[in-house]
N, C-alpha and C positions, 0 to 999 in steps of 0.2 A: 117764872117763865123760862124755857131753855129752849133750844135750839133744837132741830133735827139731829144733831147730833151728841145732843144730852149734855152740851156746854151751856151756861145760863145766856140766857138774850142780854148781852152787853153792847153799850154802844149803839144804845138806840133814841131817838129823839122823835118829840110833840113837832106837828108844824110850826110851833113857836119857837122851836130849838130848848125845849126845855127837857133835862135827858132822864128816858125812864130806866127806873128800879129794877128787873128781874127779881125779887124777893120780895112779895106780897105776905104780908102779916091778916089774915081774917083772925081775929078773936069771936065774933059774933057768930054763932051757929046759922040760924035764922039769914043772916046775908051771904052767905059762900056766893049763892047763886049771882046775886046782883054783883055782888064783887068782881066773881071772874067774867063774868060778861062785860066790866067796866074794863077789867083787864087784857081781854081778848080785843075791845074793841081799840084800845089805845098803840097797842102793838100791830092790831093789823091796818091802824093808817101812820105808824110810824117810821119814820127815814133811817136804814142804818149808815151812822155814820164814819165807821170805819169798818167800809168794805175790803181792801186789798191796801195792801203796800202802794207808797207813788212809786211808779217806775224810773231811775235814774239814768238818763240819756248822753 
């Protein structure tokens, strides 16, 4: 999985806070589809969590 701007989706996390992979392994021809549909769907409800620097005040 990467980023709009062709960096891998790093730093991102399950609502459990459990953090996901960007590098998905399919071996199985036959599941691509269901895979990246599991894929898609985990990314698009996950929280990233390192969006920007704290700012130092």
């Amino acid at each position: 999985m990467t980023l709009d701007t062709g960096a891998p989706a790093t730093g991102y996390a399950t609502s459990t806070g459990a953090p996901l992979d960007p590098d998905v392994a399919i071996s199985n021809k036959g599941r691509v589809k269901a895979e990246m549909e599991r894929v898609l769907r985990a990314f698009g409800g996950a929280t990233r969590l390192n969006m920007a620097p704290a700012l130092a005040l």
